[in-house]
N, C-alpha and C positions, 0 to 999 in steps of 0.2 A: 517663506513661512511654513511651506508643507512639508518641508525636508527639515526642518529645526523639530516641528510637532512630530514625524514621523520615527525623526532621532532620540525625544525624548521618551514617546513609548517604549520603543523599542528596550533603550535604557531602566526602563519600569521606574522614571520618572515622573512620568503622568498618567494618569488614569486612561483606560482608555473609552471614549464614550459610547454611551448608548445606542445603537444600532436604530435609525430612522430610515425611511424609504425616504427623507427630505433631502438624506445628503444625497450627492453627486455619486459615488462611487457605487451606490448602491443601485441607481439607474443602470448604469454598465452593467455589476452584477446579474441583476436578474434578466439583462439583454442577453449577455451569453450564455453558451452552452456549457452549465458545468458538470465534468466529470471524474469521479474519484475512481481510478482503478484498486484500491485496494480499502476493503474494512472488514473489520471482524467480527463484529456485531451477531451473527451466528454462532461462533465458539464459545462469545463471553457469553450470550445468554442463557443457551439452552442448558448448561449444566446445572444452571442454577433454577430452571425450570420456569425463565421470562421469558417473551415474547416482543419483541423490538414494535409493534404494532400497539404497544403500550407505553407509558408514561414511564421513562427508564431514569428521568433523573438522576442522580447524586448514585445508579448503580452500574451505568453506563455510559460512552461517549456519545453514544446513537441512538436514536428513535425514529421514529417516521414523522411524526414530529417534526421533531429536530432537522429533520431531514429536509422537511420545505421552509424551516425557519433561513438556514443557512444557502436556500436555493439552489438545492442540487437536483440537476435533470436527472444523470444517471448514475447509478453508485454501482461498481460491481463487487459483490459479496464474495467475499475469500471464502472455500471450503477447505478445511483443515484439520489436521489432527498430529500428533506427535510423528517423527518418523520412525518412532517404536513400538507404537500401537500396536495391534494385532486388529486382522483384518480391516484394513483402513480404506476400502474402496465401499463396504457397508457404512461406516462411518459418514463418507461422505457422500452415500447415498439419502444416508438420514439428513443431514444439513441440505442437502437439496429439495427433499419431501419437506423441509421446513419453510424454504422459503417460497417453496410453489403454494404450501397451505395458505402461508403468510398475503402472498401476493393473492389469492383467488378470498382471500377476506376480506383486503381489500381496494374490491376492483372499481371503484372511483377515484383511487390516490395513486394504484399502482399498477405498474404493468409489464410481465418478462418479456426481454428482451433479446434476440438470439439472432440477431440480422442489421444492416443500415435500414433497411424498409421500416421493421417494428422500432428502433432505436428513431426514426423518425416520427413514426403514430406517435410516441409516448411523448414526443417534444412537442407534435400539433393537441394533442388531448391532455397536454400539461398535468401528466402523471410520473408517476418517480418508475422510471425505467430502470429495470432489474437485471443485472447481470451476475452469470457466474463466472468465477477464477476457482481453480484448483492449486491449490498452494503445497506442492510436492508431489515430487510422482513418484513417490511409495504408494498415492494413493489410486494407483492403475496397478499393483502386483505384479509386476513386470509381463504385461498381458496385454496386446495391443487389441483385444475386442472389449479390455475393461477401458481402453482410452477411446474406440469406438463409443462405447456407450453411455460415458461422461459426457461426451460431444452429442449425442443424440439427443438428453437432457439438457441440454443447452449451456453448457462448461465453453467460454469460447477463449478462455487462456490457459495454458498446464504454466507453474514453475516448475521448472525441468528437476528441481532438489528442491526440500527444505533445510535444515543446519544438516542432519543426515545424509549421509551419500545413500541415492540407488545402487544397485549392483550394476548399472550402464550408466549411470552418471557421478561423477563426483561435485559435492559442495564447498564452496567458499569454505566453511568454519573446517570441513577436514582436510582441505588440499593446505591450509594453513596450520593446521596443527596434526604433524606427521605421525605422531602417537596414535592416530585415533583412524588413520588410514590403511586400510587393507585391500586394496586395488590400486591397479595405474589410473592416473590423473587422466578426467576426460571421458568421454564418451568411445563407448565399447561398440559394438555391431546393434545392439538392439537398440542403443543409442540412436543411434544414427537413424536407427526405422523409426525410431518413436519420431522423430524433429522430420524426417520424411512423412509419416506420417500425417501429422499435424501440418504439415504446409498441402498436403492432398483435401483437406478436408477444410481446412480454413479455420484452424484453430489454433491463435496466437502464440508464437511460442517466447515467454516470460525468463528472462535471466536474471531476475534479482535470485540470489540466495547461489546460484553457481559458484565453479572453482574458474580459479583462473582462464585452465586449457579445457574445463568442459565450454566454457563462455567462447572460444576460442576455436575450437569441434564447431561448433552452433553456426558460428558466424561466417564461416569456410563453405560449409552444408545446406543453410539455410537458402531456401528460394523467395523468400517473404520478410519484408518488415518485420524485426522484432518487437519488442517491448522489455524494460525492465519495469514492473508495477509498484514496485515500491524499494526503492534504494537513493541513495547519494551521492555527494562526491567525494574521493577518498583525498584529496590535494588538500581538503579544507577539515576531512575528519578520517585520519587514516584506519579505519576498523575494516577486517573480511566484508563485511558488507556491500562496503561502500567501491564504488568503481572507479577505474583510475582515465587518467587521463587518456591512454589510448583506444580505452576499450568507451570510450565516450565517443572519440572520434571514430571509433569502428563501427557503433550505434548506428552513428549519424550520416554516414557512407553509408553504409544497409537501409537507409530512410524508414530508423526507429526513432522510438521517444522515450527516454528519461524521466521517470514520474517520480517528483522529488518522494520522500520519506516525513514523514514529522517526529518520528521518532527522537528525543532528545539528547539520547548516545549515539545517533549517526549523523547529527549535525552538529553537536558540541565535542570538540578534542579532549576538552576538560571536563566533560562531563560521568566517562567511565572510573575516573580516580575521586571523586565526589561522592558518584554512587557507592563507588566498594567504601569509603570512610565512615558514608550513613549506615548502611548494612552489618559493618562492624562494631558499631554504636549500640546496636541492636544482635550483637554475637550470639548471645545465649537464647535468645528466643529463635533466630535465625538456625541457629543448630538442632531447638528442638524440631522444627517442621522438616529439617532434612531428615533429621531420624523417622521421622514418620513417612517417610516415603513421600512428599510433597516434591514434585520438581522445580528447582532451581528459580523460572519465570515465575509460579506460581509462588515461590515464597516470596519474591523480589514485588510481585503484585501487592501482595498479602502487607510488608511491612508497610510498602506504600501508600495504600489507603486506611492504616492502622494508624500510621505517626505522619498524616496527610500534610498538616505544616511543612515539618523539615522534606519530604519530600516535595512541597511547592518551591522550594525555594532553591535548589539542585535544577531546577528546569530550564532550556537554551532560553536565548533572546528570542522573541518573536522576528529579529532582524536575520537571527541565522538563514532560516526557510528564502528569505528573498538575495541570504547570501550566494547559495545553494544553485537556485535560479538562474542567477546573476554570472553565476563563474560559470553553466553549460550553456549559455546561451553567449558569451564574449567567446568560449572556443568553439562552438560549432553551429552556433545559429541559433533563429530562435523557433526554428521547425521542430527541434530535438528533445523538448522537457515539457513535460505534463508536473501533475497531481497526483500522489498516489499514496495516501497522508498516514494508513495503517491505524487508525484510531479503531480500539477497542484490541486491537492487538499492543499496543503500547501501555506501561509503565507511566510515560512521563512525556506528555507532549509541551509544544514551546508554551511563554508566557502566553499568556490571552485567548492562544488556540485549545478550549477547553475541551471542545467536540464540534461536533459538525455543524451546530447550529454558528459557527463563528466562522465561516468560510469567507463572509464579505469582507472579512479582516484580511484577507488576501491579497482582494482586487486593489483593496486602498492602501495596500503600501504597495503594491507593484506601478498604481499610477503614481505616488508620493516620490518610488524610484525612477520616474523620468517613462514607462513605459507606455506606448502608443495602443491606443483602443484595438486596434485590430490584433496587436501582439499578445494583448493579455486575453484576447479572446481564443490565440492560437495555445496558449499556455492552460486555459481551464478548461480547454477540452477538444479546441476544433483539432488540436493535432492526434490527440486518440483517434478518431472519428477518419483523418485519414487512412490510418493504419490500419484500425478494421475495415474499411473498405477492401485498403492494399491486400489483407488476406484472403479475402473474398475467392473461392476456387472460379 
């Protein structure tokens, strides 16, 4: 019967119900340790001049709130900026001064987190444990005491790219589209020091958003556990993003973790040719914010909570995510995939998964798919929690 009900959600068949501490799944839930390596919730706010320690509803994925609604131990906060920016290590000094303000506001809910010892306090004093990720490393200037000192603030993952290639690394979106590429693929000399590095200091190093062979540089070099924080599988949705089959089993050799994506164009194949049809529907308004110098996400954000319907209805199954799941854990185990959902950097997340406050929607289709209480414990978090150990200098 739990697999018929879980079939027909999925389907958007059935409704799905209201969130009680009665049901079963939800015991699990707040048993384990959950943790989201990736959200955005600091980009989306601050330009509009909110604060996530507030009531973000209907203008956000995320709140603090929300955040113990859907029982998350530890979330770590993407720091981000274009890789076009200018000066983008101030940038992401400011998102850091944000979330330390954030957290010393408030210090009976929340607590940064920069170690296993404090990542432990904050799960005995059941506070939302705060972590930093640095989402491109444009944003170190190609400067290894700007990556020293991210790390001293407590940054404990770099994505080695964001869609931009560094001048020492190349990215997925340009190793794939050769027009736009003006270096050889992969990691260059500095390269190499930065991923050295960052295994001297015990500071994660993050391959979602790479090319191919800088993925490939990393994995050859690397003395440490990786992480990709937030990506896919490309067998199930073939985009730059998403990761292929060997570089899954490379992960999993290296004794990394895979932290699926919720993104709805990296788990739906049909969903990139959907979006461009609704965007086109909407040409002429679409056109006017390019001419205004709006970028690309930002207008693709813009039409989507303008004409929210038809964008609700473009969005994956809630069943994609446990597909995702499903297909790295039958190739390489189930040590090798996390969470790492990108809410508040996303468009268009699955059915049901509105924001963060819907996380127990997780545990209960992955026990609906047959999985063991300890497995789904290894999947929402215990297997991070390895791997920053495994960093540990």
């Amino acid at each position: 019967m739990r697999f018929i009900v879980s079939f027909l959600i999925s389907m958007g068949l059935l409704s799905v119900p209201t969130l009680t501490f009665a049901q079963p799944y939800i015991k699990l839930h707040r048993k384990a340790v959950l943790i989201d390596t990736h959200n955005d919730v600091l980009e989306k706010a601050m330009p509009k001049g909110l604060s996530f320690d507030h009531d973000l509803k209907g203008k956000t994925q995320s709140d603090l709130t929300r955040f113990g609604e859907g029982g998350m131990d530890i979330q770590i906060f993407s720091i981000w900026c274009d890789g076009n920016d200018k000066l983008p290590f101030g940038i992401a000094n400011r998102q850091i001064d944000t979330l330390y303000t954030t957290a010393a506001r408030n210090k009976d809910r929340m607590l940064m987190v920069t170690s296993p010892a404090s990542l432990r306090q904050a799960l005995r004093q059941k506070k939302l444990g705060a972590m930093i990720g640095v989402e491109g490393g444009h944003m170190i200037e190609n400067d290894l005491a700007k990556l020293q000192a991210l790390f001293d603030r407590g940054a404990r993952y770099l994505t080695l790219t964001h869609n931009v290639s560094t001048p020492w690394a190349t990215s997925a979106w340009e190793e794939t589209h050769d027009s736009l590429l003006h270096q050889p693929k992969g990691l260059n000399d500095l390269g190499r020091k930065v991923v050295e590095k960052m295994n001297q200091l015990g500071m994660l190093v993050d391959v979602s958003h790479v090319g191919e062979q800088t993925f490939y540089d990393i994995i050859k070099l690397t003395s440490k556990p990786i992480i990709a924080s937030h990506s896919s599988v490309y067998q199930i949705c073939p985009v730059p993003r998403n990761l292929k089959d060997e570089q899954i089993k490379a992960i999993a050799k290296n004794g990394g973790v895979i932290h699926i994506n919720f993104y709805s164009g990296f788990l739906d194949s049909t969903y990139d040719k959907r979006k461009n049809a609704f965007i086109q529907s909407h040409k002429a308004e679409a056109d006017s914010l390019k001419l205004a110098d709006m970028p690309g996400y930002r207008m693709e954000e813009y039409i989507a909570e303008k004409y929210a319907a038809e964008a609700d209805a473009l969005r994956a199954p809630l069943s994609a995510v446990i597909d995702h799941i499903d297909y790295i854990v039958k190739l390489v185990g189930i040590n090798h995939v996390g969470i790492g959902s990108d809410f508040d950097g996303i468009e268009s997340s699955p059915r049901y998964l509105d924001g963060v406050q819907d996380f127990p929607i997780i545990t209960r289709e992955l026990l609906a798919r047959g999985y063991r209480k300890k497995d789904i414990q290894k999947i929402l978090g215990a297997n991070f929690i390895r791997v920053f150990k495994a960093n540990m200098p």
